[in-house]
C-alpha positions as CSV (number, residue, x, y, z in Angstrom):
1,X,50.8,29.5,22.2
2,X,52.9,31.8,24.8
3,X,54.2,35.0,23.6
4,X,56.0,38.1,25.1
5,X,55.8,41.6,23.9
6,X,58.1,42.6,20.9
7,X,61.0,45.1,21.2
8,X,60.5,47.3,18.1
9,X,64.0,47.7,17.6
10,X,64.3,44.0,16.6
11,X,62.3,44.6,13.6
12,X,64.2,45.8,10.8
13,X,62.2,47.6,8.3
14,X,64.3,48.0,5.5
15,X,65.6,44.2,5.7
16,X,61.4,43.8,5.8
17,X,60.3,45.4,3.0
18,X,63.2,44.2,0.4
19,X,62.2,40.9,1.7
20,X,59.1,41.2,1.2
21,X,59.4,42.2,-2.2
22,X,62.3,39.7,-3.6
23,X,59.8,37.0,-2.4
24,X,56.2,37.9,-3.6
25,X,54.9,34.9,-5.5
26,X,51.7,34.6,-7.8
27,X,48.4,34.0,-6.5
28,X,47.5,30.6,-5.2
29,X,47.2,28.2,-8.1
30,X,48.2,30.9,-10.6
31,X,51.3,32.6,-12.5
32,X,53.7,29.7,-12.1
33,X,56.8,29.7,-14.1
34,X,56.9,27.3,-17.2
35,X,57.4,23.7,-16.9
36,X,56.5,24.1,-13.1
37,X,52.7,23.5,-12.0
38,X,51.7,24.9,-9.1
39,X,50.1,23.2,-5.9
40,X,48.4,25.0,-2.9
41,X,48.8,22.9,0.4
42,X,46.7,24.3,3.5
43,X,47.1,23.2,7.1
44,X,43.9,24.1,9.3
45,X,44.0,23.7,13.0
46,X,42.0,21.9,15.6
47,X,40.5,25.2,16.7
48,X,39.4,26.2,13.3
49,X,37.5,22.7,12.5
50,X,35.9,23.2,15.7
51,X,34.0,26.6,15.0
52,X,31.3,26.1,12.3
53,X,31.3,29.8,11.2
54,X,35.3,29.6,10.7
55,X,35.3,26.1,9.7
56,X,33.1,26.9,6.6
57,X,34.7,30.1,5.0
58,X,37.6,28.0,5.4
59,X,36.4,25.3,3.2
60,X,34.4,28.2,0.8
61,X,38.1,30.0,0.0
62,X,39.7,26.3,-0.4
63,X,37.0,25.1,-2.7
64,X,37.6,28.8,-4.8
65,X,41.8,28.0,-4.5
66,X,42.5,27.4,-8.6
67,X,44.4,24.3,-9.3
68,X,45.4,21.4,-8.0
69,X,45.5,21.5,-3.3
70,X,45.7,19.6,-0.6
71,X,44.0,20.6,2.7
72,X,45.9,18.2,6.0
73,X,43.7,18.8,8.6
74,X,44.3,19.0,13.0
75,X,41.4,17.8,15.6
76,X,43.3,18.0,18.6
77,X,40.5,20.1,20.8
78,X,37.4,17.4,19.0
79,X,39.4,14.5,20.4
80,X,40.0,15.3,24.0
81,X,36.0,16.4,24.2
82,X,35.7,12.6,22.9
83,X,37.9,11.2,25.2
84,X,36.4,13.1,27.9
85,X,32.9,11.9,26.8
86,X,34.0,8.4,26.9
87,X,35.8,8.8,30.4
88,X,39.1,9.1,28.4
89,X,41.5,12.1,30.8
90,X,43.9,13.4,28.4
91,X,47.4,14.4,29.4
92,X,49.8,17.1,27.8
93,X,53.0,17.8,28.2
94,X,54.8,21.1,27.1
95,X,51.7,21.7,25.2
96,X,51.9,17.9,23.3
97,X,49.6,15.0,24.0
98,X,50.8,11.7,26.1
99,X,48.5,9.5,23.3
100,X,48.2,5.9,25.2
101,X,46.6,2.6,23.7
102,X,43.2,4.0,24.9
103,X,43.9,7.3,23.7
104,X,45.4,5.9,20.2
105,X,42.0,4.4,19.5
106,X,40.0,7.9,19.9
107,X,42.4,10.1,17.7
108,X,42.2,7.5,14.9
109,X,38.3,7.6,15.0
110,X,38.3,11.0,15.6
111,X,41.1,12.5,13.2
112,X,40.7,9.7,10.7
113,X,36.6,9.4,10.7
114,X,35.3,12.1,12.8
115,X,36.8,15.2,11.5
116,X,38.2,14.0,8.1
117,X,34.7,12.4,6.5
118,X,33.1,15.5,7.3
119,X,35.5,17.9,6.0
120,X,35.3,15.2,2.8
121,X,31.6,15.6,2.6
122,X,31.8,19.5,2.9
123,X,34.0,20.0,0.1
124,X,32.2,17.4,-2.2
125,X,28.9,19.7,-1.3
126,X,31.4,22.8,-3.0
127,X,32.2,20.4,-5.7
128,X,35.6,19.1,-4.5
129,X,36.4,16.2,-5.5
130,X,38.0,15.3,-2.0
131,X,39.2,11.9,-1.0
132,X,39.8,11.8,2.9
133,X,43.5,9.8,3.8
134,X,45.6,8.7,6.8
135,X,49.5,8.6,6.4
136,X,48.5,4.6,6.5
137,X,46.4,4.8,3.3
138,X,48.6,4.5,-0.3
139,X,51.3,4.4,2.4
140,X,51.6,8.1,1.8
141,X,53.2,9.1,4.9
142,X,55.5,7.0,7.1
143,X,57.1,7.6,10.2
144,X,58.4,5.2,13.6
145,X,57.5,6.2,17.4
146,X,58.7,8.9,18.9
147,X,61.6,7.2,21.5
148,X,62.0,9.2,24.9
149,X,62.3,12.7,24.8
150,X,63.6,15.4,27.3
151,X,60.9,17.4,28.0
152,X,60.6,20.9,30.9
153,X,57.5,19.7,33.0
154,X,55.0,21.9,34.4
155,X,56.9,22.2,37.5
156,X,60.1,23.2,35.6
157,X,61.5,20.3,35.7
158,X,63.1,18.3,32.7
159,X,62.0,14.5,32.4
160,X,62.5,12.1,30.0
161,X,58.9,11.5,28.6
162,X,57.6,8.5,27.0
163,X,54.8,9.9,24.4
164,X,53.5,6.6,23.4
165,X,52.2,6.0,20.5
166,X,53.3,9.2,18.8
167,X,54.6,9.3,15.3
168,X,57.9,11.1,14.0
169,X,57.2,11.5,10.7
170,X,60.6,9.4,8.1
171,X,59.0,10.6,4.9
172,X,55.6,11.4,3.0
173,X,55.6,9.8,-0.7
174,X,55.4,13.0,-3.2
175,X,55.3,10.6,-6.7
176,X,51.9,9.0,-5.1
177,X,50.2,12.1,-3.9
178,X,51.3,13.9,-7.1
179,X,49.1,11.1,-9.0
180,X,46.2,11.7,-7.2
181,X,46.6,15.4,-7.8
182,X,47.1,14.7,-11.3
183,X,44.3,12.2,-11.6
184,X,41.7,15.6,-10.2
185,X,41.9,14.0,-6.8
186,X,42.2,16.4,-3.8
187,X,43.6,15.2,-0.6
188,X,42.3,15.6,2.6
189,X,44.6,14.3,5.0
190,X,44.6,13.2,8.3
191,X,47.2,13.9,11.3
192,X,47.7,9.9,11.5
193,X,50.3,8.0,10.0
194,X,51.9,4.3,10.3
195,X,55.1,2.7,11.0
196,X,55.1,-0.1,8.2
197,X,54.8,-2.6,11.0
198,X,51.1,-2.2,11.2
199,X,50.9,0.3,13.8
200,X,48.8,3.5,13.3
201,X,50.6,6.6,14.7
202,X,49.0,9.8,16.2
203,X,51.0,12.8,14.6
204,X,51.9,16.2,14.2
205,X,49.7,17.8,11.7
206,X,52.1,20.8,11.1
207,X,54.8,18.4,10.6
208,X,52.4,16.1,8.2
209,X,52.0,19.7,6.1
210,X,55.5,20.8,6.0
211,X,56.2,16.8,4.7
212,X,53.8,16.9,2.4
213,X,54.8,19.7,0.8
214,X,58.3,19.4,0.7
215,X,57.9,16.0,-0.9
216,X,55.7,17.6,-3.8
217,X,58.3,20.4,-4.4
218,X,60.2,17.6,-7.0
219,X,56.6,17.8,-8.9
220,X,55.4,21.4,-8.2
221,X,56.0,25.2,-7.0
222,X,54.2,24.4,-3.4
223,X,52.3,27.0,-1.9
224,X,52.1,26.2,2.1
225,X,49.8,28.0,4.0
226,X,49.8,27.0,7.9
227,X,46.3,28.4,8.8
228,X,44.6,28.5,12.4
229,X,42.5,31.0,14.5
230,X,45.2,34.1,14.8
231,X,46.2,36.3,11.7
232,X,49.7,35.3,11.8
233,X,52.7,35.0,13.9
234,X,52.1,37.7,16.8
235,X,54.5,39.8,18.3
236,X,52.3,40.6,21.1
237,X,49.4,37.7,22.2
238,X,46.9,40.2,23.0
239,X,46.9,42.2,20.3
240,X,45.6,40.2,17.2
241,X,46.9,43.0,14.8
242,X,50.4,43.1,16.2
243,X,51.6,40.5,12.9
244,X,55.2,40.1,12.3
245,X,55.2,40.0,8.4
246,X,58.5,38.2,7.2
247,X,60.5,35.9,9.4
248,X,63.6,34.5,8.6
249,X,66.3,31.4,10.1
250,X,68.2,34.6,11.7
251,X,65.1,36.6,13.2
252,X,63.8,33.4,14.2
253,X,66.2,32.7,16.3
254,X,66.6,36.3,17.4
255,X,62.3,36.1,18.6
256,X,63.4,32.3,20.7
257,X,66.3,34.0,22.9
258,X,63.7,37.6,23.4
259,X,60.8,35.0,24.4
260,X,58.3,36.9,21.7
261,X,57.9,33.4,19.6
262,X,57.6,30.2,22.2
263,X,55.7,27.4,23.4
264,X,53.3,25.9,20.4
265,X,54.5,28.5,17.9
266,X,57.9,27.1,17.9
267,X,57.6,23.8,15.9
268,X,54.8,25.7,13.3
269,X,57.6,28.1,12.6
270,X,60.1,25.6,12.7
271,X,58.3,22.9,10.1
272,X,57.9,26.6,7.9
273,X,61.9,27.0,8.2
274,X,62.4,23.5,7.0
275,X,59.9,23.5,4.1
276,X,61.4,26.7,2.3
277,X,64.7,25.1,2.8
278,X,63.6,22.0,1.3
279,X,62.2,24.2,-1.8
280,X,58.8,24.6,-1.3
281,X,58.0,28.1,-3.3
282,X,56.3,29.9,-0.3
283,X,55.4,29.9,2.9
284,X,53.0,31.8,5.1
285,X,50.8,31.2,8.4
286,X,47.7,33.2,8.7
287,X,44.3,33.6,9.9
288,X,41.8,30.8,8.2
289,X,40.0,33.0,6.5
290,X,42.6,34.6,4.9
291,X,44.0,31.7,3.5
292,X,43.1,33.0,-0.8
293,X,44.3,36.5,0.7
294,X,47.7,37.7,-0.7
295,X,50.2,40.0,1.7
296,X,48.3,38.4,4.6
297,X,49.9,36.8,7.3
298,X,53.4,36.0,7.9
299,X,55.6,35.1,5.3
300,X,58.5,32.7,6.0
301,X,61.8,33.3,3.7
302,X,65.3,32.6,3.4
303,X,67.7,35.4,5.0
304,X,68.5,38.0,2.3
């Protein structure tokens, strides 16, 4: 995640606190208008599932989240220590994985074994009853491989780039997830989906999140929380306190064109954009820990 400095006079504090207020929302789980249950559904990154101490607060403030959740999980850093241990080299580009045949085969064992049976068994320890899924699985989440992209290069160049076998995700099935969720089943789910043709597809697990959600938003007032190692959206990288609270479509764009939001940021605050648009309830990305936290984070929102 690469991020410049912010120039205070972008932020607009009156705009900041009335939107702030005109979108608080209930606790997680809680205080949902009538007719209208609510759902809680946590992304946690690769970095987080790799750091024991983070890893199980994490799962401790899921397990306490009342009501019905779904935690989608990333493993991105697990499966290139794999690879490497298996003489796998893995290759990014603009921050993304190039995920070859050989590759393919270690994200599905890692994402879909690996890292999601022991989140699974963690949470059945806190009395979760968790049941650990692929996109494949139910046919919950479907997508078809990403065709050539244009992509800037590390040398500045832009190339068309062939990701392999890369999912983009068509739709995740929101009447099938809401019967598990109905049924006491929580989700775990894994950044892998399929293409209906019998081909597993390594995917983007902030996209997975922001599908998952808006496809329950028919069935529930969806809570989506992105969660990773960083308390929220920063407007300056190297100070972990510097938090922008609210973004909107038009300060979004405003934080592209000054450089402060860039690089990896960009889709997470993008798939956030798209899910409050697609009427999820609310949106915020925050620090791990903070994930049963109100007023923590960033908040995403429709422009006043």
């Amino acid at each position: 995640m690469t991020q410049k400095t912010i120039n205070k006079k972008n932020m607009n504090t009156t705009e900041t606190k009335s939107l702030a207020n005109s979108n608080s929302t209930p606790t997680l789980g809680e205080g949902c208008p009538k007719g209208k249950e609510g759902v809680s559904v946590i992304k946690v990154g690769g970095a987080v599932v790799e750091d024991p101490e983070q890893l199980a607060q994490l799962l401790s403030n899921f397990a306490s989240i009342p009501g019905k959740k779904i935690l989608v999980h990333g493993g991105g850093r697990r499966a290139t220590k794999v690879a490497a241990q298996l003489g796998i080299e893995s290759h990014m580009v603009g921050g993304r994985r190039i995920t070859d045949g050989e590759m393919l085969s270690v994200v599905t064992m890692v994402y879909g074994g690996l890292v999601n049976k022991n989140l699974v068994a963690q949470l059945q320890a806190k009395g979760v009853n968790a049941l650990g899924l692929t996109g494949a699985d139910m046919d919950v989440i479907r997508s078809h491989k990403r065709p050539l992209k244009k992509m800037k290069i590390d040398d500045g160049t832009d190339q068309m780039v062939d990701f392999g076998y890369v999912g983009d995700v068509d739709y995740a099935d929101g009447d099938r997830l809401a019967q598990l969720l109905n049924s006491g089943v929580t989700p775990v789910v894994a950044p892998l989906t399929h293409d209906g043709k019998g081909n597993i597809l390594n995917t983007n697990a902030d996209t997975m999140a922001s599908t998952v959600a808006k496809a329950l938003a028919k069935h529930f007032d969806v809570t989506l929380i992105f969660s990773f190692e960083k308390k929220g959206v920063l407007s300056n990288p190297d100070d972990d306190d510097s938090v922008i609270p609210i973004i909107t479509h038009d300060s979004y764009r405003q934080y592209v064109v000054d450089g402060i939001i860039s690089g990896g940021m960009m889709p997470k605050v993008e798939n956030a954009l798209e899910a409050v648009d697609a009427g999820v309830k609310k949106v915020v990305i925050t620090l791990a820990t903070n994930i049963n936290k109100e007023n923590e984070g960033t908040m995403i929102v429709h422009s006043s």
